[in-house]
C-alpha positions in Angstrom: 0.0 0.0 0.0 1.3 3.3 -1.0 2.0 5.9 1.8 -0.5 8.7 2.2 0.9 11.9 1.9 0.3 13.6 5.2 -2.1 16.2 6.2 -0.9 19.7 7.2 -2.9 21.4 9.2 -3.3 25.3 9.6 -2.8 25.5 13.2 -5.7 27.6 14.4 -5.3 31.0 15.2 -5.9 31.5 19.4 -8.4 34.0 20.3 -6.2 36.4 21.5 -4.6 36.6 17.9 -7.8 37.3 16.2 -8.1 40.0 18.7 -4.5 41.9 17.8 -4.7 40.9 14.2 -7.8 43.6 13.7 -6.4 46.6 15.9 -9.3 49.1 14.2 -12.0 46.6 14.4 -15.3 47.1 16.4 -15.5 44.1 19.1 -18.5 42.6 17.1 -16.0 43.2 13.7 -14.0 40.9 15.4 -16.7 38.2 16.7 -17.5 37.9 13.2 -14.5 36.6 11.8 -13.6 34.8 15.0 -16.8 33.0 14.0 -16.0 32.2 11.0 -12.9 30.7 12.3 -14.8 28.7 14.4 -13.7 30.1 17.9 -16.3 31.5 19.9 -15.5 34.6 21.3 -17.4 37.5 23.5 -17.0 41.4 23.6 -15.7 41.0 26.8 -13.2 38.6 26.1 -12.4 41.6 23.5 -11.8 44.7 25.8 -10.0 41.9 28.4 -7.6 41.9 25.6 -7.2 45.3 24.7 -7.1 46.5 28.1 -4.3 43.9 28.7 -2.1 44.9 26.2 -2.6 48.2 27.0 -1.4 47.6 29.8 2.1 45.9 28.6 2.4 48.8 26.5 2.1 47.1 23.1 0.5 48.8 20.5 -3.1 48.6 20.5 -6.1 49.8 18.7 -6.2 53.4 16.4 -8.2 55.9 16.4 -10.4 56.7 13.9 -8.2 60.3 13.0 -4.8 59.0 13.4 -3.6 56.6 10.2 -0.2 56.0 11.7 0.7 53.0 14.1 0.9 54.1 17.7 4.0 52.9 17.9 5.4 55.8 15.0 4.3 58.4 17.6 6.5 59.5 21.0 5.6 58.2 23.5 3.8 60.6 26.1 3.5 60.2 29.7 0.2 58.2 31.0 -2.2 61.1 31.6 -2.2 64.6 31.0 -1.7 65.5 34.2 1.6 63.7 34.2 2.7 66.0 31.1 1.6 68.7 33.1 4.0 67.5 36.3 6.4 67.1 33.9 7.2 71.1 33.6 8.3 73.3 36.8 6.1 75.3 38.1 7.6 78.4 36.7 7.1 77.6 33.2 4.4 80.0 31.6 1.4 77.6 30.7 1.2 78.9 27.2 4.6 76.5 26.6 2.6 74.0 28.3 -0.1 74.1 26.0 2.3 74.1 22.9 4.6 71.2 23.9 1.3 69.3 24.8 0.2 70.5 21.3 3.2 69.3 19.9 3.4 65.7 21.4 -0.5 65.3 20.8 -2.1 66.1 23.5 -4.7 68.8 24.1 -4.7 71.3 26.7 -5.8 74.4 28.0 -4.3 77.4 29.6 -7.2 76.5 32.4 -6.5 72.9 32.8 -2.6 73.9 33.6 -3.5 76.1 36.1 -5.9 73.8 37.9 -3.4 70.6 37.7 -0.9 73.2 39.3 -3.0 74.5 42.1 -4.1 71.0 42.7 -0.7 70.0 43.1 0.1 72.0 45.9 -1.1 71.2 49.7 -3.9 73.1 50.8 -3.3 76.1 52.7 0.8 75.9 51.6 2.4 79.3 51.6 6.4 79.2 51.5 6.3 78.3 55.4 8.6 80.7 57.0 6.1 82.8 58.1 4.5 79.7 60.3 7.8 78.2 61.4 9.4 82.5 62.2 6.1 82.3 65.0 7.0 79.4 66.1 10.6 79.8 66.8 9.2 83.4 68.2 7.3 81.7 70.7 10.4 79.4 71.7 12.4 83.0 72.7 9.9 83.9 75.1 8.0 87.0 72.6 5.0 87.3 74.9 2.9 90.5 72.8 1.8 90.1 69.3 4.7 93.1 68.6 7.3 90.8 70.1 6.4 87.8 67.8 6.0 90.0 64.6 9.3 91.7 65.9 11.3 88.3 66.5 9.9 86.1 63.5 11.0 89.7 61.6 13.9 89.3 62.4 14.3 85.3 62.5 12.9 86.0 58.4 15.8 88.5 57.2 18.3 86.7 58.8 20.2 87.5 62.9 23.6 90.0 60.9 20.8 91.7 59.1 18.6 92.3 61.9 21.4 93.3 64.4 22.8 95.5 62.1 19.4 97.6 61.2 18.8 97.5 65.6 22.3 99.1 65.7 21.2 101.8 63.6 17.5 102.4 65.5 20.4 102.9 68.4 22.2 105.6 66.7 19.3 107.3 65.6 17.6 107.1 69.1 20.6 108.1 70.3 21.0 111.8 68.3 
């Protein structure tokens, strides 16, 4: 008996490859031919995917405006808001706005400013006011003049503060 040639068999796609092989594809786009390939697949089982490889950073689905692969654009931080972080606080949010712009991302002069001031602790001021009363009240200032007076002086520093008393002496003194 003669030998049959042997049978080579397609090995069938998994569901996960349908999944990444149609990036643009709606979830039921991609039922359809998973269907046809005789896997049974869900929506779900879709956006687990997706999400997933989000996740791992590969490159996922396209939007609708953008032709190019998402891996042919920089790569920008995870949210906005990082972008935002990304800048010291000094920088004018105009150039905020127009390196976001730049990188693909849209922003506002009014979305800057609220990241920013959500950034900071509430009721933050530079602090040396606070800890200058506190170090007044560890000398012994008793009256509201004295603490004003001492954290005054704790604030511009013990040579400048000696030398502007030495001249309230001389003056006093004439």
């Amino acid at each position: 008996m003669p030998a049959m040639p042997k049978k080579t068999t397609k090995p069938t796609p998994t569901k996960s490859d349908v999944i990444r092989s149609m990036p643009n594809a709606s979830a039921t786009d991609i039922i359809k031919k998973a269907r046809s390939l005789g896997l049974k697949l869900t929506a779900n089982h879709v956006y687990a995917v997706r999400a997933i490889d989000k996740r791992r950073g590969k490159p996922g689905r396209l939007s609708k405006a953008s032709a190019e692969p998402a891996s042919a654009k920089p790569r920008n931080p995870s949210s906005k808001t990082a972008f935002i972080r990304g800048f010291t606080s000094d920088t004018p949010a105009a150039k905020v706005v127009d390196a976001g712009k730049k990188a693909g991302i849209k922003l506002s002069k009014e979305y800057v400013y609220r990241v920013r001031a959500l950034a900071k602790p509430h009721g933050a001021g530079n602090g040396r006011r606070s800890l200058g009363r506190i170090q007044a009240a560890a000398i012994g200032a008793t009256t509201g003049e004295e603490q004003r007076f001492a954290t005054l002086a704790m604030e511009i520093g013990l040579v400048r503060a000696t030398a502007l008393l030495q001249r309230v002496r001389q003056k006093l003194l004439e």
